[in-house]
SEZAGU-967475 format. One record per residue (C-alpha): residue in three letters; x, z, y. Coordinates in steps of 0.5 Angstrom, whole numbers, plus 500, padded with zeros to 3 digits. Layout:
SEZAGU-967475
ALAXZY;...
This chain:
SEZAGU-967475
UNK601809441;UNK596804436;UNK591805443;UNK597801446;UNK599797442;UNK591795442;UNK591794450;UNK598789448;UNK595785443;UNK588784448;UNK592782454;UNK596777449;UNK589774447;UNK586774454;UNK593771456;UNK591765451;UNK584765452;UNK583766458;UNK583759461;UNK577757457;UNK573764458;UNK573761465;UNK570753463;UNK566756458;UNK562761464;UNK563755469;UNK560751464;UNK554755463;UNK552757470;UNK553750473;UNK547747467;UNK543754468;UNK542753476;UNK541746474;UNK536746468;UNK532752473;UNK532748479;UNK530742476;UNK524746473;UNK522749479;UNK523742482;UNK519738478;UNK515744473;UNK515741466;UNK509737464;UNK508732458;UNK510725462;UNK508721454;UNK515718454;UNK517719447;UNK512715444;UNK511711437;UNK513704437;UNK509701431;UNK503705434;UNK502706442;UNK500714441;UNK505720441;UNK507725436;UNK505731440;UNK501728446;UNK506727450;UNK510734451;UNK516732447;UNK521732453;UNK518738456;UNK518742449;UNK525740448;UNK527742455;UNK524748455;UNK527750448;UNK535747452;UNK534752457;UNK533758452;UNK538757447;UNK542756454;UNK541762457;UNK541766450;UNK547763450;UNK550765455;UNK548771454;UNK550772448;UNK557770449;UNK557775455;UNK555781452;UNK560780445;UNK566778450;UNK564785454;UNK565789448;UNK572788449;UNK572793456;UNK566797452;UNK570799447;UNK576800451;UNK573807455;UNK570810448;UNK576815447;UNK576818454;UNK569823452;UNK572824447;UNK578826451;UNK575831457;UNK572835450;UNK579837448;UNK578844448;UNK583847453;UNK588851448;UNK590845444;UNK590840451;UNK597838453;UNK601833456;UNK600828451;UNK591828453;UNK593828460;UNK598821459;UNK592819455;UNK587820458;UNK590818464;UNK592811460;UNK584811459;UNK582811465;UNK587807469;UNK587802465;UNK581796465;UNK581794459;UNK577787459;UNK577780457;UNK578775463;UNK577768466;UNK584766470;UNK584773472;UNK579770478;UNK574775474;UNK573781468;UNK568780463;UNK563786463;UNK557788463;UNK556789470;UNK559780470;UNK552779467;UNK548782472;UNK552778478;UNK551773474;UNK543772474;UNK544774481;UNK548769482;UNK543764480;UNK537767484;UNK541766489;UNK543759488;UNK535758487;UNK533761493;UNK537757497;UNK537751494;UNK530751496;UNK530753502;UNK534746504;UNK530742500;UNK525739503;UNK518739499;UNK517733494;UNK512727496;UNK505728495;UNK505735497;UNK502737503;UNK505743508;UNK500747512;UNK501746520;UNK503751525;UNK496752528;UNK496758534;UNK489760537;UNK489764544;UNK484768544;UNK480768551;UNK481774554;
């Protein structure tokens, strides 16, 4: 009955939340693959923007932006992470009696651990975003493969940036 009222109580707050898990997972994919490409795209290098206006130098040579950046893309992506894991917790803590369950010795099983065990296992138990996806540990993983293809593809069909030069397409016969 309390194993229940739980799931009850997890599928009221998913029910009220459930719309900003799915902004908050949007939100942060969509300003990964961006920091990431434009990464990828530019590299990061000291551009000496940020520089004092009373002396014409720079506080750490130039590599203000690119130190701040760097600092924005991990704390973006160890939040994500961190989000993603601690709302996972909800799906993981919802399977912990089921091995408790099959360790049930058989003199004392009945029709009560069968309903519950089959409660356990039927059910998934987990937080989601507008139902269009549950938050598990396995989401994390689509995720980051979401974003390496999002990546790949991106520069698949971006042309190279000026100044770099592509090697031509040289074919050689050999006299026979």
């Amino acid at each position: 009955e309390e194993y229940g009222r739980a799931t009850q109580l997890v599928r009221k707050v998913d029910d009220v939340i459930s719309g900003i898990v799915f902004i908050s997972f949007a939100n942060n994919l969509f300003f990964i693959c961006l920091q990431l490409y434009n990464t990828l795209e530019d590299g990061i290098k000291g551009t000496g923007e940020c520089s004092s206006r009373t002396k014409k130098t720079t506080l750490l040579g130039g590599y203000e932006a690119a130190i701040y950046f760097l600092f924005s893309l991990v704390y973006l992506i160890t939040r994500s992470v961190a989000v993603s894991l601690i709302a996972s917790q909800v799906n993981t803590a919802s399977d912990v009696p089921a091995p408790v369950l099959y360790d049930v010795p058989s003199p004392v099983y009945c029709v009560e651990v069968q309903r519950f065990l089959d409660q356990v296992n039927g059910d998934k138990i987990a937080l989601s975003g507008l139902q269009f996806f549950t938050v598990t540990r396995g989401l994390l993983l689509t995720v980051a493969g979401t974003i390496v293809t999002y990546e790949l593809v991106m520069f698949q069909f971006n042309p190279p940036s000026p100044g770099t030069t592509v090697a031509p397409n040289i074919t050689t016969t050999l006299p026979t």
